[in-house]
DRENTORKOL-3810 file (N, C-alpha, C; in nm, 4 decimals):
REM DRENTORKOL-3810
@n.u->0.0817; n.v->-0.1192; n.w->0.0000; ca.u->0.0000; ca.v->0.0000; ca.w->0.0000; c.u->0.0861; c.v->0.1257; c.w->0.0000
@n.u->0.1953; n.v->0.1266; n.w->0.0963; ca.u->0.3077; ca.v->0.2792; ca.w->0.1138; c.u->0.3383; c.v->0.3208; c.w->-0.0439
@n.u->0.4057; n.v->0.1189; n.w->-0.1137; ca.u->0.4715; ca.v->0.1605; ca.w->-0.2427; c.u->0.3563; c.v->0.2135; c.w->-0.3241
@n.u->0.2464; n.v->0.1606; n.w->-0.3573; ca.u->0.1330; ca.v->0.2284; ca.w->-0.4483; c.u->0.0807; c.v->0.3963; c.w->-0.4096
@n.u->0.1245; n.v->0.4118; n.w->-0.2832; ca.u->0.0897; ca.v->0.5325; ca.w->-0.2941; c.u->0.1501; c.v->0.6365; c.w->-0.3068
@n.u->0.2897; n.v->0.6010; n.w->-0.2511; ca.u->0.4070; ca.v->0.7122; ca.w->-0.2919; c.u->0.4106; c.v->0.6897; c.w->-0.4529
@n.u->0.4287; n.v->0.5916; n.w->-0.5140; ca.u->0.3866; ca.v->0.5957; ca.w->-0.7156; c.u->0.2508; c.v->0.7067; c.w->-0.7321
@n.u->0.1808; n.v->0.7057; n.w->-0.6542; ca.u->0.0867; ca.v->0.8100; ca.w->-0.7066; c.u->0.1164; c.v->0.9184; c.w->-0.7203
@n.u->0.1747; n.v->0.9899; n.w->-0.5598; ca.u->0.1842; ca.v->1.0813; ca.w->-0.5899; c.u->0.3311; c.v->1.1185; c.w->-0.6439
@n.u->0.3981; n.v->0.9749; n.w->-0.6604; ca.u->0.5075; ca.v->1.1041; ca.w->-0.7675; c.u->0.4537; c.v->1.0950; c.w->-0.9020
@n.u->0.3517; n.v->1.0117; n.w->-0.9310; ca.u->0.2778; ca.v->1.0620; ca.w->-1.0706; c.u->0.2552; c.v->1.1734; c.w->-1.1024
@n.u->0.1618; n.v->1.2501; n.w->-0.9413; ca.u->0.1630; ca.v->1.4199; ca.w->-0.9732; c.u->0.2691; c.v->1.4928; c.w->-0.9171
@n.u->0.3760; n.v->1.4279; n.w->-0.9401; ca.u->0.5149; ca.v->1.5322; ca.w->-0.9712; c.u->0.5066; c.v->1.5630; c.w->-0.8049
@n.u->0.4153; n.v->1.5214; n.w->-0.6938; ca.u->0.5112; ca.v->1.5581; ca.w->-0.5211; c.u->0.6887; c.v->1.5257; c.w->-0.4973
@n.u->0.7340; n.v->1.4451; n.w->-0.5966; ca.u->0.9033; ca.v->1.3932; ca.w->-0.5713; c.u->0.8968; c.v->1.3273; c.w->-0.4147
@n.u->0.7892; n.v->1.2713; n.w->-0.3487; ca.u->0.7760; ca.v->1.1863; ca.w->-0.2410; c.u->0.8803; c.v->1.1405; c.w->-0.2468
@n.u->0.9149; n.v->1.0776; n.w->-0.0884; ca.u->1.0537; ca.v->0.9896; ca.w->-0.0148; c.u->0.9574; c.v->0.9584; c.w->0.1028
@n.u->0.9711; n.v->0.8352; n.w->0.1391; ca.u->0.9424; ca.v->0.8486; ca.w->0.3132; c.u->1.1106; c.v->0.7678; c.w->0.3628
@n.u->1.0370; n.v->0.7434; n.w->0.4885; ca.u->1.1539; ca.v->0.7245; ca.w->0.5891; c.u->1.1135; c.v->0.6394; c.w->0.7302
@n.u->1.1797; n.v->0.5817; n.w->0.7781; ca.u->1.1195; ca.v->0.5390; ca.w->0.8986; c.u->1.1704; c.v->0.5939; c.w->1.0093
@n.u->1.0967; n.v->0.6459; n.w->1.1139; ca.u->1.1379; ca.v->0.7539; ca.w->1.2592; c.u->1.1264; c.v->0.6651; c.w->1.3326
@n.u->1.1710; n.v->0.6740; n.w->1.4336; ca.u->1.1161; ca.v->0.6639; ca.w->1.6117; c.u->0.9599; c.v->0.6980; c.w->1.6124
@n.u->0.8944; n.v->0.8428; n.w->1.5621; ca.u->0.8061; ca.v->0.8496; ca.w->1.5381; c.u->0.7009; c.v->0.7714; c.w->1.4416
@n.u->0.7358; n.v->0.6707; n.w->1.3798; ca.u->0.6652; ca.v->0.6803; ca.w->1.2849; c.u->0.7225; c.v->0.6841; c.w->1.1478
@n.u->0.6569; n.v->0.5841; n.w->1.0329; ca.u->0.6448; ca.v->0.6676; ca.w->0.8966; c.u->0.6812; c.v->0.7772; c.w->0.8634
@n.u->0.7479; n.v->0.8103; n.w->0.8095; ca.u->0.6996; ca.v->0.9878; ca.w->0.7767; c.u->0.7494; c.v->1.0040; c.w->0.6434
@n.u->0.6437; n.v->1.0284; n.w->0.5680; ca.u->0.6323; ca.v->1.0621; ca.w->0.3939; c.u->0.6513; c.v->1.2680; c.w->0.3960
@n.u->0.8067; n.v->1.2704; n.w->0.3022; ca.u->0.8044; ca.v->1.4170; ca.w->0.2613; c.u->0.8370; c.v->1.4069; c.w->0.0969
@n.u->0.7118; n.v->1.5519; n.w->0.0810; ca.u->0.7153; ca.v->1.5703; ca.w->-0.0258; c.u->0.8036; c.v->1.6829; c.w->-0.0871
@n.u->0.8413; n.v->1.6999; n.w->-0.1576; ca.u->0.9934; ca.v->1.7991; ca.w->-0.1881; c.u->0.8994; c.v->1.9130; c.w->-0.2885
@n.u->0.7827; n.v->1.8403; n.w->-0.3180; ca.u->0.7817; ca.v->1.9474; ca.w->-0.4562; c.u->0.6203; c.v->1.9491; c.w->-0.4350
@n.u->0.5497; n.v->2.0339; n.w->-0.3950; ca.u->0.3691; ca.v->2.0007; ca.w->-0.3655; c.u->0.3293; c.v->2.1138; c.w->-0.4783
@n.u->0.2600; n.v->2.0094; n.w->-0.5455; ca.u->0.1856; ca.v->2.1235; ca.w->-0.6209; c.u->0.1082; c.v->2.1824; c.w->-0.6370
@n.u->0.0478; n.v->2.2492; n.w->-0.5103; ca.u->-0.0537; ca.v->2.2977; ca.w->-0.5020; c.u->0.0667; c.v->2.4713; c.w->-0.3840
@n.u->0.1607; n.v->2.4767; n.w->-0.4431; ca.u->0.2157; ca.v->2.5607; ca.w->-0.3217; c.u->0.2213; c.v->2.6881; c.w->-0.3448
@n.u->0.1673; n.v->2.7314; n.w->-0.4187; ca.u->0.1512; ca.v->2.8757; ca.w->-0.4600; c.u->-0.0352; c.v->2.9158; c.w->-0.4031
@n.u->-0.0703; n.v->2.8247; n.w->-0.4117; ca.u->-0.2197; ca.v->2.7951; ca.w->-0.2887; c.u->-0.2151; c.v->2.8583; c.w->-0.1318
@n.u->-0.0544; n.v->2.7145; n.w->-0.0987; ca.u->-0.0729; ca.v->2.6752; ca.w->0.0675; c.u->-0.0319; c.v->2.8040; c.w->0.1405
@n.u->-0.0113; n.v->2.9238; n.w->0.1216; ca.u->-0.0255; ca.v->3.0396; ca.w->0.2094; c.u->-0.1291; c.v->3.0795; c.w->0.2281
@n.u->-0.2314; n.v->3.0321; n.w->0.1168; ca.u->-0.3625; ca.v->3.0966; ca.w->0.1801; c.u->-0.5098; c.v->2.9908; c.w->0.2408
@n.u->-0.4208; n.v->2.8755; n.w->0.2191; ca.u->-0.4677; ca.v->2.7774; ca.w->0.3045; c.u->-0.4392; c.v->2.6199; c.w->0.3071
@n.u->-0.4750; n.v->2.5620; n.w->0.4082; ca.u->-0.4348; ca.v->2.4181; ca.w->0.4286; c.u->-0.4934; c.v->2.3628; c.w->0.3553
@n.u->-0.5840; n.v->2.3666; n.w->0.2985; ca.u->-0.6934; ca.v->2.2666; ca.w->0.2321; c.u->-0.6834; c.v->2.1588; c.w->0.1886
@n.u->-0.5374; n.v->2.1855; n.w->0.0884; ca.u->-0.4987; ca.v->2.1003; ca.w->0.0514; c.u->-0.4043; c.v->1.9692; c.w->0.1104
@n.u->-0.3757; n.v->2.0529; n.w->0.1862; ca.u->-0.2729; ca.v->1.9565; ca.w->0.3187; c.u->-0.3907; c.v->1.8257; c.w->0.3560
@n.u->-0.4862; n.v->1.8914; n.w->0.3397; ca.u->-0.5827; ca.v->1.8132; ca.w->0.4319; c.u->-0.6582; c.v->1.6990; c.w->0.3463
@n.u->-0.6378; n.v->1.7436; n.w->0.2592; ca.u->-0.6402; ca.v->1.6604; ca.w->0.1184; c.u->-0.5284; c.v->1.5442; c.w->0.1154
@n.u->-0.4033; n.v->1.5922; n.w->0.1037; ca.u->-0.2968; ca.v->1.4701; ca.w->0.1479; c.u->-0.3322; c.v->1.3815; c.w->0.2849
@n.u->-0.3513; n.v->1.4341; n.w->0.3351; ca.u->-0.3600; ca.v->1.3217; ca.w->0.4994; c.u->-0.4600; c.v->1.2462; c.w->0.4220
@n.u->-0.6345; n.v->1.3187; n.w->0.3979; ca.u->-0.6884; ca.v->1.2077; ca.w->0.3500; c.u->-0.6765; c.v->1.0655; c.w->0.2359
@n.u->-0.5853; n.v->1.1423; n.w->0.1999; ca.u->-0.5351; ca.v->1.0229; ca.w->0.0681; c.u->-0.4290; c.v->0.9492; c.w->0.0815
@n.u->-0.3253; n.v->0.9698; n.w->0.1979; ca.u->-0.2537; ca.v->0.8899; ca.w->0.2679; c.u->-0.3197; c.v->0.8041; c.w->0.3526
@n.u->-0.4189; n.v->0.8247; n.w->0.4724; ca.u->-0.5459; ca.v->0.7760; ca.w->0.5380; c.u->-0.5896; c.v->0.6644; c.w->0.4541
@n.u->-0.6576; n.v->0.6906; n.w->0.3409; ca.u->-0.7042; ca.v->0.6387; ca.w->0.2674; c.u->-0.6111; c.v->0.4903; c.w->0.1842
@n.u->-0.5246; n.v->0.5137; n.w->0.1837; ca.u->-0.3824; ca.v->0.4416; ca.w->0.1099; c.u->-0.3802; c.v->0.3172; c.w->0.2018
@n.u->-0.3442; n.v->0.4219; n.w->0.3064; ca.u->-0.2681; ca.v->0.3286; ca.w->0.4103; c.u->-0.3031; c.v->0.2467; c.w->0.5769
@n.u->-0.4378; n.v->0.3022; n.w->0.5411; ca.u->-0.4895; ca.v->0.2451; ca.w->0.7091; c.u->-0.4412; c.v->0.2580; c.w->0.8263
@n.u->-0.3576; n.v->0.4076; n.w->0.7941; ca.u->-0.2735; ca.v->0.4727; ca.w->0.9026; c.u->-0.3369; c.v->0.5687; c.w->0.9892
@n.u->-0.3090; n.v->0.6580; n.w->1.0507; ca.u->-0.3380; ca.v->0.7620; ca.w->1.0819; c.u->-0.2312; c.v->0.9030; c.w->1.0725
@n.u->-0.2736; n.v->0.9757; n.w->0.9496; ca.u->-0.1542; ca.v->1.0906; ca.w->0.9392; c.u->-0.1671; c.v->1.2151; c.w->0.9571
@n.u->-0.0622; n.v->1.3004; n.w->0.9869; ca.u->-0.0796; ca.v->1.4152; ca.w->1.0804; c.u->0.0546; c.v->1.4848; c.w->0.9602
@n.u->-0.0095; n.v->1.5794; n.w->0.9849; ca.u->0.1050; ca.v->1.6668; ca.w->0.8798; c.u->0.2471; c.v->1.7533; c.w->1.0410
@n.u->0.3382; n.v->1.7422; n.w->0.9698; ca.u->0.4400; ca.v->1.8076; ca.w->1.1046; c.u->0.4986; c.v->1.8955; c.w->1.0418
@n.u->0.5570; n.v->1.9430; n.w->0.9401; ca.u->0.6351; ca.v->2.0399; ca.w->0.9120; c.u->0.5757; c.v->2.0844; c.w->0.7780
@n.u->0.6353; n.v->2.1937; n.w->0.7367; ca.u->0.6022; ca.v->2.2795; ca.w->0.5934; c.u->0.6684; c.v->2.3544; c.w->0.5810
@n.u->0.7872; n.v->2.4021; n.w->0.5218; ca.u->0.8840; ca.v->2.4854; ca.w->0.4521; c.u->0.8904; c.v->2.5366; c.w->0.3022
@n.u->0.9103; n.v->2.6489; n.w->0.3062; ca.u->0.8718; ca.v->2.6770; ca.w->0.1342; c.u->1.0142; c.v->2.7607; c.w->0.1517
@n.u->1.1057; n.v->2.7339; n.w->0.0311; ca.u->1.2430; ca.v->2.7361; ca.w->-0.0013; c.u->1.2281; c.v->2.7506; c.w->-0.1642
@n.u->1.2780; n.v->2.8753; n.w->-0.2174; ca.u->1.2381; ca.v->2.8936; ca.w->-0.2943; c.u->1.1387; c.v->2.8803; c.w->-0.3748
@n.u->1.1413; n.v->2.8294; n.w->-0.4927; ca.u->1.0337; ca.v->2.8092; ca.w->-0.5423; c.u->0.9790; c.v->2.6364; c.w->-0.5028
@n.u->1.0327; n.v->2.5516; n.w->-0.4277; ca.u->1.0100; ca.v->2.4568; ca.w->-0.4068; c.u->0.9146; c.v->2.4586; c.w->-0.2497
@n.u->0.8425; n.v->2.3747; n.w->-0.1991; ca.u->0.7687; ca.v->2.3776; ca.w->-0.0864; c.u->0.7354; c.v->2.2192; c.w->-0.0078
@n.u->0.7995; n.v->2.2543; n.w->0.1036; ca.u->0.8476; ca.v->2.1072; ca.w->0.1350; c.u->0.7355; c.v->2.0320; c.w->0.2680
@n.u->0.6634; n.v->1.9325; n.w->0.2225; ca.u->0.6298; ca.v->1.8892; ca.w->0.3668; c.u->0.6273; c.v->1.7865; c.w->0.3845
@n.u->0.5756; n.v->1.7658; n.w->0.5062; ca.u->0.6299; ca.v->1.6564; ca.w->0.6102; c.u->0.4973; c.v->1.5787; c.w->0.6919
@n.u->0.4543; n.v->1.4539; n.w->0.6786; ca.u->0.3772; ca.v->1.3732; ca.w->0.7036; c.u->0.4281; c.v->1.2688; c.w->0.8215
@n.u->0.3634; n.v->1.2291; n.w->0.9331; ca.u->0.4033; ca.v->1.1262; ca.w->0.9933; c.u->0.2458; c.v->0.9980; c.w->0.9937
@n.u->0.3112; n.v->0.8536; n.w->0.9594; ca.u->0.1919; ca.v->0.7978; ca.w->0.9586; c.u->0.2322; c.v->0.7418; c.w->1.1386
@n.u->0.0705; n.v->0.6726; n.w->1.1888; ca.u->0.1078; ca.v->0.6010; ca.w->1.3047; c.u->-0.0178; c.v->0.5524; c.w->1.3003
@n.u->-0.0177; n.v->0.4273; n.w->1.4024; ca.u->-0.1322; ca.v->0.3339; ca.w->1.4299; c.u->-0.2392; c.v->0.4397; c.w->1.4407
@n.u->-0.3275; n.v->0.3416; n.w->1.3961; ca.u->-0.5137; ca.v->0.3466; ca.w->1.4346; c.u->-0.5205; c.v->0.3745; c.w->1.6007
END
């Protein structure tokens, strides 16, 4: 399920990686394309959790968001139900 869903979204060009924490899962996306949006709102963030949620029978929480130039970076942790 992780591998089918990180293929999705680097279909729409996110450049996804995850990783495994102490915390948790945690899927970052390097390139979101919706980031000329996310200053004027999460919406879309909230959109990713659900479609990670949805993927993975996880529970995900967004933790970080950095926008560095023209690129905009965030940060997902999955964890148990």
């Amino acid at each position: 399920a992780l591998q089918n869903l990180i293929k999705n979204f680097h279909d729409h060009h996110y450049q996804p990686r995850w990783e495994i924490r102490s915390a948790g899962i945690v899927i970052r996306f390097s390139n979101c394309p919706f980031r000329s949006l996310i200053a004027d709102t999460d919406f879309f963030c909230q959109l990713d959790v659900l479609a990670i949620e949805q993927h993975t029978g996880l529970t995900a929480s967004k933790i970080d968001s950095q926008r560095l130039k023209s690129q905009h970076h965030c940060q997902f942790v999955l964890t148990s139900k």
